[in-house]
Structure formats: structure tokens, C-alpha cells
N, CA, C and O of each residue as an XYZ file, in Angstrom:
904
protein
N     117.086    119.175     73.299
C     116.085    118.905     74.305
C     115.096    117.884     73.782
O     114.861    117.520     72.629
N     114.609    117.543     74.881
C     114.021    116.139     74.004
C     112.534    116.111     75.333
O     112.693    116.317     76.536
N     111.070    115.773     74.585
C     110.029    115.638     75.525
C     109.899    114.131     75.482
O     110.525    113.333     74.785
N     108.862    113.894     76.460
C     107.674    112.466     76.644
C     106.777    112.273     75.197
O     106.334    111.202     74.782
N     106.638    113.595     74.558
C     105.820    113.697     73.700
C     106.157    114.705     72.732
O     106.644    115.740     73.188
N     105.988    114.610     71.421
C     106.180    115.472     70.693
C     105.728    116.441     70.471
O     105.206    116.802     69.416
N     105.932    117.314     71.956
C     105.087    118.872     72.241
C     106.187    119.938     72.256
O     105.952    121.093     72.613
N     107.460    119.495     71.835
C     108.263    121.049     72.282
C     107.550    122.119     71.469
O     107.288    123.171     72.053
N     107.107    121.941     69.840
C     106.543    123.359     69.337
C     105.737    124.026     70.471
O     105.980    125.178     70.832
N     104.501    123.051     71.174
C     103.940    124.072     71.453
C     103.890    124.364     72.695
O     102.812    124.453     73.283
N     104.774    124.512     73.141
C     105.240    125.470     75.038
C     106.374    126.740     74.205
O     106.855    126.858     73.079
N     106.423    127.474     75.412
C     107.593    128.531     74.771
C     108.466    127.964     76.178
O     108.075    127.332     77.160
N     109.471    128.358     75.893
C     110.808    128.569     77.509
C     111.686    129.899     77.281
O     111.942    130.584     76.290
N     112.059    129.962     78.753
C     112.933    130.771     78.942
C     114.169    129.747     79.360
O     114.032    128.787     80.118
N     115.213    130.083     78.811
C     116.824    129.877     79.229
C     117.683    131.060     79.858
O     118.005    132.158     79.402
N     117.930    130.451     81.042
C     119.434    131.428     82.152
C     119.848    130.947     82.957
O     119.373    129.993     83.573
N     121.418    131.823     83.246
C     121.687    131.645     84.215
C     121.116    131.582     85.634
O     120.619    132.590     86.137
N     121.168    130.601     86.184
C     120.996    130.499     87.641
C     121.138    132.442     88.462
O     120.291    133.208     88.922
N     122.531    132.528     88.288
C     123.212    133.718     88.929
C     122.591    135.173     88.108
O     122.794    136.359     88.367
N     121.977    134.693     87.308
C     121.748    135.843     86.169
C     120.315    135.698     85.691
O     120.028    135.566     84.501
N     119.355    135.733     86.760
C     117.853    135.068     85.816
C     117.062    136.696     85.547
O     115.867    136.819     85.276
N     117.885    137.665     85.671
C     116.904    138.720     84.715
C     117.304    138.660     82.920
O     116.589    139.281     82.134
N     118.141    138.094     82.579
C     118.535    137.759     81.653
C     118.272    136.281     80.753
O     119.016    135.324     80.542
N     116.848    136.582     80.332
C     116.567    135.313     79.657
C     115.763    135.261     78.575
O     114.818    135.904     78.119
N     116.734    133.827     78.150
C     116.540    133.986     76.430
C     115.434    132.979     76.645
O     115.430    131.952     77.324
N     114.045    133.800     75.532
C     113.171    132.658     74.844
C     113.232    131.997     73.735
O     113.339    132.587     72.660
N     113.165    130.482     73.843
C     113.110    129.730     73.410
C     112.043    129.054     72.259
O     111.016    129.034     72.938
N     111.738    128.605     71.206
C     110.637    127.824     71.104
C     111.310    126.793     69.724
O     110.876    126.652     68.580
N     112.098    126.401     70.165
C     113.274    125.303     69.192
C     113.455    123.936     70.266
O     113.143    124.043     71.452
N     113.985    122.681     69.700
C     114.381    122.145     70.770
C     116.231    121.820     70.712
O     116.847    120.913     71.273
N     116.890    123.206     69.602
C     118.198    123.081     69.784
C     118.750    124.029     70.449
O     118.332    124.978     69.786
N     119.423    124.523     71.324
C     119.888    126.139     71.843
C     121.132    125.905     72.386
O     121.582    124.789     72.648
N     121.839    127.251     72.602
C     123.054    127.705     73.269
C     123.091    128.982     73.947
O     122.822    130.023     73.348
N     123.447    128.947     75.296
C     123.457    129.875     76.174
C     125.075    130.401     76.026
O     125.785    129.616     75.399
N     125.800    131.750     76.577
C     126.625    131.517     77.576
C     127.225    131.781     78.430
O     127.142    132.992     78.632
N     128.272    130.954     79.587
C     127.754    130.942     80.455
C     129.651    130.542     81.243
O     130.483    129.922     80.580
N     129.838    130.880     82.177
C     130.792    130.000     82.782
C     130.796    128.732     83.084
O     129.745    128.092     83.046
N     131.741    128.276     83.365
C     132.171    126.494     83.848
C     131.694    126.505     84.984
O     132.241    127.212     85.831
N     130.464    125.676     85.345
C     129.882    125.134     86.457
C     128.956    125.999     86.802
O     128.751    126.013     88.016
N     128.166    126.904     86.027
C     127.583    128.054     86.253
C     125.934    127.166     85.885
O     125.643    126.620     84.821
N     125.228    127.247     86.906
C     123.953    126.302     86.704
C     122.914    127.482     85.881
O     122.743    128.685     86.074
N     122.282    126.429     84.803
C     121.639    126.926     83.598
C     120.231    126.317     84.126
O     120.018    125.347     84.853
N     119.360    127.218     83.511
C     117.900    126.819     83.886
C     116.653    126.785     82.651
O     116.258    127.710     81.941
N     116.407    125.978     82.680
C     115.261    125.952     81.611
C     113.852    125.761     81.337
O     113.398    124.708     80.889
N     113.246    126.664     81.577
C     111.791    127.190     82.380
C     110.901    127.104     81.563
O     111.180    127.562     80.455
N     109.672    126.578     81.725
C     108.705    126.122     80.416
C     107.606    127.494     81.154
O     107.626    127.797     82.347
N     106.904    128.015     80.317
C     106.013    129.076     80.477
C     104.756    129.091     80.701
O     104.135    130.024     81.211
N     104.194    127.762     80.225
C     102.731    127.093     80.391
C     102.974    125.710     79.808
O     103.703    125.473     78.845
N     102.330    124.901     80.454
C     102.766    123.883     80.321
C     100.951    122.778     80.170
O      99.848    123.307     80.027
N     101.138    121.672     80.237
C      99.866    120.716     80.865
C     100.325    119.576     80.932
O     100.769    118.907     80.000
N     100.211    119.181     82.475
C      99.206    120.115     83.380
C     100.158    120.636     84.267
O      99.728    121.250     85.243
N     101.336    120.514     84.121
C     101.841    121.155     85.363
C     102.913    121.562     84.705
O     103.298    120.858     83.772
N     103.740    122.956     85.082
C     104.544    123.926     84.605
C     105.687    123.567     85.654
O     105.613    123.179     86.820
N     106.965    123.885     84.675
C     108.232    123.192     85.414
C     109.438    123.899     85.086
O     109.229    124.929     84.445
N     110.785    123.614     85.373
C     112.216    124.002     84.867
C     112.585    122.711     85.377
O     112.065    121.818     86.046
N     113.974    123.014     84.655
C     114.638    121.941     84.862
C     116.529    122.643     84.563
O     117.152    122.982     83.557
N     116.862    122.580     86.098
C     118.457    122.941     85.945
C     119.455    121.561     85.831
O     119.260    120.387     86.145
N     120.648    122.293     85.213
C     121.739    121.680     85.029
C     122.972    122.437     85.142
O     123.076    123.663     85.155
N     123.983    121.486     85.229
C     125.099    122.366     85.577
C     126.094    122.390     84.213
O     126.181    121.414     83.467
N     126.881    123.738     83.984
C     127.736    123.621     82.474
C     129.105    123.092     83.389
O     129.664    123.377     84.448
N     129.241    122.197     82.329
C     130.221    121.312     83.079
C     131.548    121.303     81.799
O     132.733    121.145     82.093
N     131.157    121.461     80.704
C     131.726    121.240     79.494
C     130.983    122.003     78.076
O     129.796    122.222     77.832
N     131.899    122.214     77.496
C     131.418    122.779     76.255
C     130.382    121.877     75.136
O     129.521    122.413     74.439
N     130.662    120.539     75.152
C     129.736    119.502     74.989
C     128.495    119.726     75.043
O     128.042    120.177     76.095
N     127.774    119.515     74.123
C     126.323    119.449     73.904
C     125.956    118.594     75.017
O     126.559    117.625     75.478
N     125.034    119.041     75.311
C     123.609    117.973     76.511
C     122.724    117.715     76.175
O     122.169    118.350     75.279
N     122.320    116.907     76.618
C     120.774    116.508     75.956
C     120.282    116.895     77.394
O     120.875    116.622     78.437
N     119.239    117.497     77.292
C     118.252    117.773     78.457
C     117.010    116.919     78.272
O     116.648    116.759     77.106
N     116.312    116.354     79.215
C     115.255    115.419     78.692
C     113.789    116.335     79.585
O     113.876    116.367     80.812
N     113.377    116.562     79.367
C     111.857    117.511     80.061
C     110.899    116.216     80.024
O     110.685    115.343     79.184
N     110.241    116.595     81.809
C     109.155    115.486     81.979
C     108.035    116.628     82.425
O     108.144    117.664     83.081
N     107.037    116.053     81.853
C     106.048    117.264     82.559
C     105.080    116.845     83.306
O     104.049    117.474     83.546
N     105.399    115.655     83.748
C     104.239    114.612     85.205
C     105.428    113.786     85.672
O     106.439    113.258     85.209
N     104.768    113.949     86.863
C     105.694    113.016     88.216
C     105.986    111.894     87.728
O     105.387    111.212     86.896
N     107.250    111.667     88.462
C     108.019    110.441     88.146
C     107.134    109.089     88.251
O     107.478    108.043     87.700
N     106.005    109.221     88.988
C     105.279    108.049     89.219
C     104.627    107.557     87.780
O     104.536    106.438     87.274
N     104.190    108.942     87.311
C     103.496    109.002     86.295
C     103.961    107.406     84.664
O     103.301    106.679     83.921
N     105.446    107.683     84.949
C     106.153    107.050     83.760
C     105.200    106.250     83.040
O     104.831    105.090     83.223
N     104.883    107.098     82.193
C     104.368    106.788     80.782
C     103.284    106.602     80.538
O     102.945    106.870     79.385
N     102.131    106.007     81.586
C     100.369    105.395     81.646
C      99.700    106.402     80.932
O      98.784    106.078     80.177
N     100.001    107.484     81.053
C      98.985    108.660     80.719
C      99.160    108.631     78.756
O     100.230    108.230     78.299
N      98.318    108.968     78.030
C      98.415    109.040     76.951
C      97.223    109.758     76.405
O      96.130    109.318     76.760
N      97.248    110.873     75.534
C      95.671    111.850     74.979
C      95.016    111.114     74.623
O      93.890    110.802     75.010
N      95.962    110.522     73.402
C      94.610    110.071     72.079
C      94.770    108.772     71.990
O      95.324    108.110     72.868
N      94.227    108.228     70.761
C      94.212    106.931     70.160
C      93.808    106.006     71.129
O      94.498    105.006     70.933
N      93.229    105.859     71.850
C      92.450    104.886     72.684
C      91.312    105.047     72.161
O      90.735    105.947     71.552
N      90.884    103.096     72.808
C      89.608    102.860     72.668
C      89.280    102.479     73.784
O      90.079    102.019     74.599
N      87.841    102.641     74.009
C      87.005    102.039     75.434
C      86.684    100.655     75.042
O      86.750     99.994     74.006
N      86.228    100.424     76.533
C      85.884     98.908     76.674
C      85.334     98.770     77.745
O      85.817     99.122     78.821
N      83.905     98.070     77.530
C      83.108     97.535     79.108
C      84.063     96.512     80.121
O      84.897     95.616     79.992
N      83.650     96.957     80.764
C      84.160     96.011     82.170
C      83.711     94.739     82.226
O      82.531     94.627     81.894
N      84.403     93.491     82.617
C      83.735     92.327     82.641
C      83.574     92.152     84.065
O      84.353     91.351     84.581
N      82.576     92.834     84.956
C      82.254     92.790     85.910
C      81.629     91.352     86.169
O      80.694     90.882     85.521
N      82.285     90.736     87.205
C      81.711     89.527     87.712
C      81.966     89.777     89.657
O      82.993     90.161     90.215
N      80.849     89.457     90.188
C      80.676     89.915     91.401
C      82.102     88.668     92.615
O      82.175     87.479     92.922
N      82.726     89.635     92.817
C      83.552     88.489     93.588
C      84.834     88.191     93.018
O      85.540     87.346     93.570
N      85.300     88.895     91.778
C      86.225     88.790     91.161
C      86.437     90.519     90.438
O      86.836     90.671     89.283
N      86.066     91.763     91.414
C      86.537     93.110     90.332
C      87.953     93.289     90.880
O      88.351     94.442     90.716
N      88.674     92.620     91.379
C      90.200     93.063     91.710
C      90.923     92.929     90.588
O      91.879     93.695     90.467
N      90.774     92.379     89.986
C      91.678     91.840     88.591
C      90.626     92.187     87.358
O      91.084     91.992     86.232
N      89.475     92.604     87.434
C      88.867     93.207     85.876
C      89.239     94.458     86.144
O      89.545     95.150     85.172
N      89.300     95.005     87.373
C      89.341     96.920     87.485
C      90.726     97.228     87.265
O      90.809     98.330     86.724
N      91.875     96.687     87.471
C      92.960     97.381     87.385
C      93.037     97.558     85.516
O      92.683     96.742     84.665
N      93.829     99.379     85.285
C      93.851     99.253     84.027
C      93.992    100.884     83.950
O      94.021    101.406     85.065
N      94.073    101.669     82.986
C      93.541    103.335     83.106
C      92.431    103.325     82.623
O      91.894    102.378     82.048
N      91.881    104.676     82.875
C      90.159    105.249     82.396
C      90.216    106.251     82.251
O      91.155    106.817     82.812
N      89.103    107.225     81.283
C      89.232    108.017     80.974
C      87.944    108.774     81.382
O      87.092    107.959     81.737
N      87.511    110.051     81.453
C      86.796    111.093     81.598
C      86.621    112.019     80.432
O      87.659    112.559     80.051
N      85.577    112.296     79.821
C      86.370    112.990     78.926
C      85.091    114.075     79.190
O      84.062    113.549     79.614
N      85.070    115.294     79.013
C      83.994    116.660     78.448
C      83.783    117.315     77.317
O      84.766    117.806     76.761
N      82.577    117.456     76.773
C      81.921    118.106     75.764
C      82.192    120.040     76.056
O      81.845    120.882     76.884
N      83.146    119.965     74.591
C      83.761    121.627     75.042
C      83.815    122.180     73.518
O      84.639    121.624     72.791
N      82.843    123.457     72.827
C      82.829    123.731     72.123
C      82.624    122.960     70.761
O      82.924    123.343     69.630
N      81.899    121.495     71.252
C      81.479    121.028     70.259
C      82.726    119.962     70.060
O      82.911    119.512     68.929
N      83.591    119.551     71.162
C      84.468    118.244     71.047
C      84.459    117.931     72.049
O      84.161    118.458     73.120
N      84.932    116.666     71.630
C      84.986    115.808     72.924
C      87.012    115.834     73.172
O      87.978    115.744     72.415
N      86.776    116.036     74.877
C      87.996    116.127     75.043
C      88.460    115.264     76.192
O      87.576    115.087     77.031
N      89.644    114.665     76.456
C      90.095    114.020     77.492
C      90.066    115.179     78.894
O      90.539    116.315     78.933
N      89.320    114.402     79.987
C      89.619    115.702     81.031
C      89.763    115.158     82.357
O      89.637    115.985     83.260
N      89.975    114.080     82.662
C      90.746    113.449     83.788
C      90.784    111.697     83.260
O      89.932    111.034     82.669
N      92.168    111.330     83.772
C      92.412    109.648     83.925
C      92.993    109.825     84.955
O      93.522    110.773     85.537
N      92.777    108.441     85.171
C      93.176    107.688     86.433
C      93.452    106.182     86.494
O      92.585    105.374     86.159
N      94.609    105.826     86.904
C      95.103    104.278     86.864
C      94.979    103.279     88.081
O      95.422    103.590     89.187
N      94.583    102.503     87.928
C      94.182    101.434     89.300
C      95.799    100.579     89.320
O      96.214    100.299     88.195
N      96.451    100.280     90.176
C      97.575     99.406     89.833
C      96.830     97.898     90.838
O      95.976     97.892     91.725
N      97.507     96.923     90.285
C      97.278     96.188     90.993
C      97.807     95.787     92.546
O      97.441     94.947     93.368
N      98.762     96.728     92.525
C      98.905     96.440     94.016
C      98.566     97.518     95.017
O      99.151     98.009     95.983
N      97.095     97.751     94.269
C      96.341     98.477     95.580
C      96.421    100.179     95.399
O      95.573    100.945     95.858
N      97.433    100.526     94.756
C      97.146    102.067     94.478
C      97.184    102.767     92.938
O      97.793    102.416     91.927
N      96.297    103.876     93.182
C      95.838    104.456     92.258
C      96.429    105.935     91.988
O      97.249    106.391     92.784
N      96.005    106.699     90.843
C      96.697    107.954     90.478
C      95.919    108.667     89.453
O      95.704    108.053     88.408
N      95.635    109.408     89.531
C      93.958    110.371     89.403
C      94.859    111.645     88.440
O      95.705    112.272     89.077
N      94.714    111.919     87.299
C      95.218    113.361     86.910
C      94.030    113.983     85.911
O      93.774    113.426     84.844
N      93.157    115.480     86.457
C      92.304    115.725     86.337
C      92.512    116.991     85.581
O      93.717    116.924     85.337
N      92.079    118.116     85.053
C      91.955    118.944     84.380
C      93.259    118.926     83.710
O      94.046    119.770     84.135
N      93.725    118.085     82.660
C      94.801    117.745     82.135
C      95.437    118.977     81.244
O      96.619    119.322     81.263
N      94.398    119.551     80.474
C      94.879    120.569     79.246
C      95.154    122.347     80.149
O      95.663    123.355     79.659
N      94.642    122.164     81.430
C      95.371    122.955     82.546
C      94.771    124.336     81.889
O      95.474    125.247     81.452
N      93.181    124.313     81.906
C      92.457    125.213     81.067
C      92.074    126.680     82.270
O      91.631    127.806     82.041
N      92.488    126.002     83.546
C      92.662    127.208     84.152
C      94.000    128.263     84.350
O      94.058    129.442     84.701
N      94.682    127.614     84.090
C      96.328    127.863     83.946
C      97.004    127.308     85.450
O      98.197    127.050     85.616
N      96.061    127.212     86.354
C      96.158    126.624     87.761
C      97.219    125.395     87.651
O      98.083    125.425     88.528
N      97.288    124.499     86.879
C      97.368    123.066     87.077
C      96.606    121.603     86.734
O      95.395    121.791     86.625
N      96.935    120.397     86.563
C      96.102    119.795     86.885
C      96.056    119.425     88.160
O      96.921    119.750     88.974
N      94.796    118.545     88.496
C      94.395    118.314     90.402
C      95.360    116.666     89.650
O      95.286    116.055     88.584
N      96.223    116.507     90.983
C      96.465    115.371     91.070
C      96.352    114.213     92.224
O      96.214    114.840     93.274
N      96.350    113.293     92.412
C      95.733    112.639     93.545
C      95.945    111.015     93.386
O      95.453    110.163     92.646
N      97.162    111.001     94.705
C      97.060    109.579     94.568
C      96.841    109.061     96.116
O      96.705    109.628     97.200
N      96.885    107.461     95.592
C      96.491    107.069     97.322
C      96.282    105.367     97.212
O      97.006    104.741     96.437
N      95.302    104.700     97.992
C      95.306    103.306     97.856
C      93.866    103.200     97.682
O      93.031    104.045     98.003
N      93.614    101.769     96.995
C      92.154    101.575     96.330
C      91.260    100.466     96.968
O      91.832     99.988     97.947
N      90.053     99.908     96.732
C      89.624     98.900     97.038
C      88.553     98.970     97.493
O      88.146     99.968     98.088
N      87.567     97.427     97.213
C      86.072     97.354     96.734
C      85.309     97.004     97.666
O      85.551     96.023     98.369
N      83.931     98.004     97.855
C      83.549     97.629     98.773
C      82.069     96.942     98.264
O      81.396     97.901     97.886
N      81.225     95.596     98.083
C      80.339     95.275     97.504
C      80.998     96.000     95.759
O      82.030     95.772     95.127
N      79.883     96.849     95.510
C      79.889     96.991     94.246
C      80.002     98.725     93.799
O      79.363     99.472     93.058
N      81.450     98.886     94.903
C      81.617    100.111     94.489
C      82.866    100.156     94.970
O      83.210     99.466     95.930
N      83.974    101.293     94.106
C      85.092    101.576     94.129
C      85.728    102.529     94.767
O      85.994    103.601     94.224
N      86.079    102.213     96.124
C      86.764    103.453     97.103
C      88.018    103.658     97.146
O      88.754    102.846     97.707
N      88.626    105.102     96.397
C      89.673    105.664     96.552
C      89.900    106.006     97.600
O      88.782    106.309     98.015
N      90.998    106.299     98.846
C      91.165    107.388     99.709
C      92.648    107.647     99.092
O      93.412    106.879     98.507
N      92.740    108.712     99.365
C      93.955    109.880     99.004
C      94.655    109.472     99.884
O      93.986    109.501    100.917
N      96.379    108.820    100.213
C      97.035    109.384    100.977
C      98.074    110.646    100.475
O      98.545    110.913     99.369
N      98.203    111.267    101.760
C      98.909    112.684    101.584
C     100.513    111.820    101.321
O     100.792    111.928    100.127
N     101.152    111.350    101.770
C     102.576    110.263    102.361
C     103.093    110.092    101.018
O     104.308    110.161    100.830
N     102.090    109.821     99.837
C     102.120    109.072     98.501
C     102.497    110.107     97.380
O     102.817    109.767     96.241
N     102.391    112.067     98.043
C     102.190    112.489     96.760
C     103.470    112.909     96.498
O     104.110    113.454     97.397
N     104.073    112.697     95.117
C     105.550    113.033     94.485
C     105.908    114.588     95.126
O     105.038    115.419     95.387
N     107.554    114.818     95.342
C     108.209    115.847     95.544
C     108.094    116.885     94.873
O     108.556    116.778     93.737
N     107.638    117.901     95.139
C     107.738    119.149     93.873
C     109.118    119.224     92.954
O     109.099    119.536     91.763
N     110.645    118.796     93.898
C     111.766    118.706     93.375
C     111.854    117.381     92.840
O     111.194    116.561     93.479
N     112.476    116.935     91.856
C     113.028    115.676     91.768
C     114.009    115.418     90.519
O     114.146    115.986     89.436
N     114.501    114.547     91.005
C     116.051    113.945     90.538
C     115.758    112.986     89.212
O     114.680    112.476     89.519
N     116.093    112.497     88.004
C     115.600    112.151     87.072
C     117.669    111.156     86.565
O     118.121    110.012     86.612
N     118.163    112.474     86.182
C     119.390    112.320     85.509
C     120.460    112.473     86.564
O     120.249    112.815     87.727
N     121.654    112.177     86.019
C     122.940    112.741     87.166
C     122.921    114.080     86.369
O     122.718    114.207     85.161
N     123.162    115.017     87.254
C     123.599    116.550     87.051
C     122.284    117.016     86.219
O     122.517    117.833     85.328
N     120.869    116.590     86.396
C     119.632    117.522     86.314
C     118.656    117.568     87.298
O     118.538    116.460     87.822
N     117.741    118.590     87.865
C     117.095    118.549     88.620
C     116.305    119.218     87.997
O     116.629    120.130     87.236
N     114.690    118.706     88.332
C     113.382    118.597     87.441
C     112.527    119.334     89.108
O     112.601    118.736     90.182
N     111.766    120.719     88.923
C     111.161    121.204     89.823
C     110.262    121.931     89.302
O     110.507    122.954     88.662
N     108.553    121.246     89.637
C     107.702    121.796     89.601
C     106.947    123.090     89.735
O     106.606    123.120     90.917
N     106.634    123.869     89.303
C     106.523    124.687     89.660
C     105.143    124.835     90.215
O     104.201    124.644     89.447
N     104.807    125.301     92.049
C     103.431    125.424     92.053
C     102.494    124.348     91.583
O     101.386    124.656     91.144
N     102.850    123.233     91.648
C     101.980    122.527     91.321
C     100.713    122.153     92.176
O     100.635    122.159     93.404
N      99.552    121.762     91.087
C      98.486    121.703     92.030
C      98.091    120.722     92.851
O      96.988    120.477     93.340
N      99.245    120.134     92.950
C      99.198    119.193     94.050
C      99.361    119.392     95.446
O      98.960    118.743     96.412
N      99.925    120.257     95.361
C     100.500    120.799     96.587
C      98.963    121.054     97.350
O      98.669    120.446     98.379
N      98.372    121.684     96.931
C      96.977    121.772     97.570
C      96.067    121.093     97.637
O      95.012    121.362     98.211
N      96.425    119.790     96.874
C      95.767    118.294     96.534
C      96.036    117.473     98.084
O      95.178    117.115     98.890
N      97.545    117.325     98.170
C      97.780    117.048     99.497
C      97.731    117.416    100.672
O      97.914    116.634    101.604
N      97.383    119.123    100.877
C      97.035    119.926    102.247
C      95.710    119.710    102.512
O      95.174    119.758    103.619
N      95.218    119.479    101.492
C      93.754    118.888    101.885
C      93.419    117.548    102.411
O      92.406    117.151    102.987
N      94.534    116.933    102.066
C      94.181    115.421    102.314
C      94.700    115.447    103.878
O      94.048    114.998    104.821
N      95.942    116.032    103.965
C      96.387    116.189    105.446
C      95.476    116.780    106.704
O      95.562    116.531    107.906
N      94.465    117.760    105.895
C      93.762    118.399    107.044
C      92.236    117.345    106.878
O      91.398    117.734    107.692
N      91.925    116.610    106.357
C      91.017    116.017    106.449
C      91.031    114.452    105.317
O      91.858    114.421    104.406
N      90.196    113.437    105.489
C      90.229    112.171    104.795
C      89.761    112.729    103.525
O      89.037    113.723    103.584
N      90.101    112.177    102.254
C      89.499    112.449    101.099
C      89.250    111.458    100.585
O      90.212    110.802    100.185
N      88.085    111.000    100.403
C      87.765    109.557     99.558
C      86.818    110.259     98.328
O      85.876    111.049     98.397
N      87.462    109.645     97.232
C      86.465    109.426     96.232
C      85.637    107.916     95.881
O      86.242    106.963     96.373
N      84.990    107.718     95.495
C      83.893    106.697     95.640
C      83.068    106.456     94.155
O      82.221    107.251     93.749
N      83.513    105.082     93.344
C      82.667    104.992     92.380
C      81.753    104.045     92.059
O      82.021    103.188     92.902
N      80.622    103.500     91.248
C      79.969    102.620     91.322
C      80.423    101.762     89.883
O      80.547    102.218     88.747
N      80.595    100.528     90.310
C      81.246     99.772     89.218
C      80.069     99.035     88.339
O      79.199     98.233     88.679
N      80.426     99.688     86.948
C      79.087     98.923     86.213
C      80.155     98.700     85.021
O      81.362     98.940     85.041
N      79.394     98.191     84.017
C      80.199     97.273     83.263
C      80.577     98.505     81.835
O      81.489     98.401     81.015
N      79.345     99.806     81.952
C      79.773    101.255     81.071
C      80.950    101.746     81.512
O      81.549    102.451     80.701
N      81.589    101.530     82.849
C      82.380    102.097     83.487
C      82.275    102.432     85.095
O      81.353    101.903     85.716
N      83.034    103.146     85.667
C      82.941    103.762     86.766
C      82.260    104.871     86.851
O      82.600    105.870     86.216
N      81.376    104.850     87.520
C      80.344    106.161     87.636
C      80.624    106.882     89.208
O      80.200    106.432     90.272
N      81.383    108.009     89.040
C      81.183    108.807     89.993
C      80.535    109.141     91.101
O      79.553    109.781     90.726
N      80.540    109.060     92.319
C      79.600    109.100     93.323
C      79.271    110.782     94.084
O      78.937    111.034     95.242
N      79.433    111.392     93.332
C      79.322    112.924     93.727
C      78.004    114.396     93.020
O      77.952    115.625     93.002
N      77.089    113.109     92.509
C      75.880    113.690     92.275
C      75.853    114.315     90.868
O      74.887    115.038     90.625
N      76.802    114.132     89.883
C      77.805    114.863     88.707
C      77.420    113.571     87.760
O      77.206    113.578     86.548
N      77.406    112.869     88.339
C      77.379    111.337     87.530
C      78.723    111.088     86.424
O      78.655    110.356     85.437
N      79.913    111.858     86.831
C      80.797    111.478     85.668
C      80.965    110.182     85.890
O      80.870    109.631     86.987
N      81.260    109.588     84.681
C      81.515    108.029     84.204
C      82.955    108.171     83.382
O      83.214    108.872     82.404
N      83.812    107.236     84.147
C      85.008    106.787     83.891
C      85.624    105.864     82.828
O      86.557    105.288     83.387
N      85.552    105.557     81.856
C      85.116    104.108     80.596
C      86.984    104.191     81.111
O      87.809    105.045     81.435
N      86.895    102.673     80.906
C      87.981    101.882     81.034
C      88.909    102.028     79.653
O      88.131    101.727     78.749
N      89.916    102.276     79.197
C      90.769    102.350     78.089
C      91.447    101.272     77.887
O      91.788    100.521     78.801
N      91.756    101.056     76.452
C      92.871    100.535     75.913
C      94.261    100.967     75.201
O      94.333    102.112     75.648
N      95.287    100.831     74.480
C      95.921    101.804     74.401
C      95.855    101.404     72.314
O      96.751    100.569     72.184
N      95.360    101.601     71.190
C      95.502    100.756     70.400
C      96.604    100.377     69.599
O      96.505     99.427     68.822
């Protein structure tokens, strides 16, 4: 099994049969063997995860080793997101030109027991949409909030609106013969909200960063990756 990141130590899983899921083996290796009949779909269930908790089936097709590959953010996600090793950087705000200084990721981070921790990013793309992933270390066990949609400046401030249309499948397809399904993710309630009403977030562009428009004053500092 193989991650995005070199986190298999620390999740546990369960492995089973599809046909047989009171019967399951835990995991916390990234080599294993089930077994199982020919064509008998195997499942491989992560227990807590961040930010979002998942399985991922396949079918035994052959006695042949598999490589299973585990993603633990939407396919959109591919790759932007990263914890550590960044550095910030002011914005070169020039009035009449933030379409091309703002696109980039940013970070959020909170003061928690005396560290500083990453606790939401969000990526501007340049062609107009954005992708928000917020309580990342999934400290409620809930999820993270995820939220995407289309972007753009109004004077000297940065308006997100959420579309619902935009947010990834709880199921999704990755490999031939694997299927990657979210579990409960907190998106799902990210997007019922957006469906039953507009959701705009709204920031003020200064050159410290993006400052939050929700009375909280979080500030967004722009990243690099080093």
C-alpha cells in the first residue's frame, strides 16, 4: 500500500471481505494478505483519518500482489495541499492588477497548546476557481469543511462564492479495478448548505495577506512551497 504522504504508521485499517465485513483484520503495516476467493471484492478501511476518512475496494483477481494506492483528499485536490516546510510571503498588491498576484495557496494557521499549527488552506487557480480545506488535522473527528466554487475581485476585496455543481463525488474512480469512497465526508454538508442558500466568503486583500471578512479577523498569508 502506498500513501500521498508518508502517513501509513499513523492511521490504523481494517481489511475484508466485501461478503464477509464482520470479519476484519487490523492493519497498521503497509504490507498485508487477506484470504479470500477469485473475484471476491476486498476492502480497505482507514479508521481515522485527516481530514477525511475513507476505504478503498478492489477486486482479487489474481494471486499477484497489488499495489493499492490510498488518497485521502479529492481528486481535485492532486497534490497543492502540503503541512510543512513552507514559507510566507507578502502580496505584491498593485491596484488593477490582483488577478495574477492572488492566484497561489495560503495558509491559516492556530495557536494550540503552545504551537502553531496549519488549520485551513485554500488555493486560488487562475482560471477563476478556488478550493478551501479547513480543520485539516480533523480535531473534531467530524472531517475537514471543504469548499469549492469560483473567485473574483471586487475593488479591494476577495469574493469566494461556493458552487454546490463543483463539489467532488463521495465515490470515485482513481485506478482500473479500485474504487476510492469517502466516508461521510464533511462535505456533504458543505454542499447542502450551499444548495439551500448562497455562500460567499469574502476577504480583504492587503499585502500581510487575506484577511477574513467575518469579524474573526483570520488572515490568510500567501505560501511558498521551499
Amino acid at each position: 500500500m502506498k500513501e500521498e504522504e508518508d502517513i501509513v504508521a499513523q492511521y490504523r485499517y481494517n481489511l475484508f471481505c466485501k461478503s464477509n465485513p464482520q470479519n476484519r483484520i487490523p492493519l497498521d503495516t503497509t504490507v498485508f494478505a487477506i484470504k479470500c476467493l477469485r473475484g471476491d471484492t476486498i476492502v480497505l478501511e482507514v479508521l481515522s483519518a485527516s481530514p477525511f476518512r475513507f476505504q478503498v475496494e478492489c477486486i482479487a483477481n489474481s494471486d499477484d500482489p497489488t499495489d493499492v494506492h490510498v488518497w485521502n483528499f479529492p481528486k481535485s485536490y492532486n497534490g497543492w495541499h502540503r503541512f510543512g516546510d513552507n514559507r510566507t510571503e507578502q502580496l505584491p498588491v498593485k491596484k488593477g492588477d490582483y488577478l495574477s498576484t492572488l492566484v497561489g495557496t495560503y495558509q491559516q494557521t492556530l495557536h494550540i497548546a503552545g504551537e502553531e499549527l496549519v488549520w485551513t488552506m485554500m488555493k486560488l487557480v487562475s482560471d477563476g476557481t478556488f478550493e478551501y480545506i479547513g480543520n485539516i488535522f480533523n480535531l473534531d473527528g467530524e472531517g475537514g469543511n471543504y469548499l469549492i466554487g469560483k473567485w473574483y475581485v471586487n475593488k479591494d476585496t476577495l469574493v469566494c462564492n461556493v458552487e454546490p455543481e463543483l463539489f467532488p463525488p463521495r465515490t470515485q474512480r482513481r485506478y482500473d479495478g479500485q474504487t476510492l469512497c469517502f466516508l461521510y465526508p464533511a462535505w456533504e454538508e458543505n454542499r447542502k448548505e450551499a444548495l439551500s442558500h448562497s455562500v460567499i466568503y469574502e476577504f480583504l486583500i492587503r499585502k500581510t495577506g487575506l484577511i477574513e471578512i467575518d469579524g474573526k479577523q483570520r488572515i490568510f498569508k500567501k505560501i511558498k512551497h521551499r
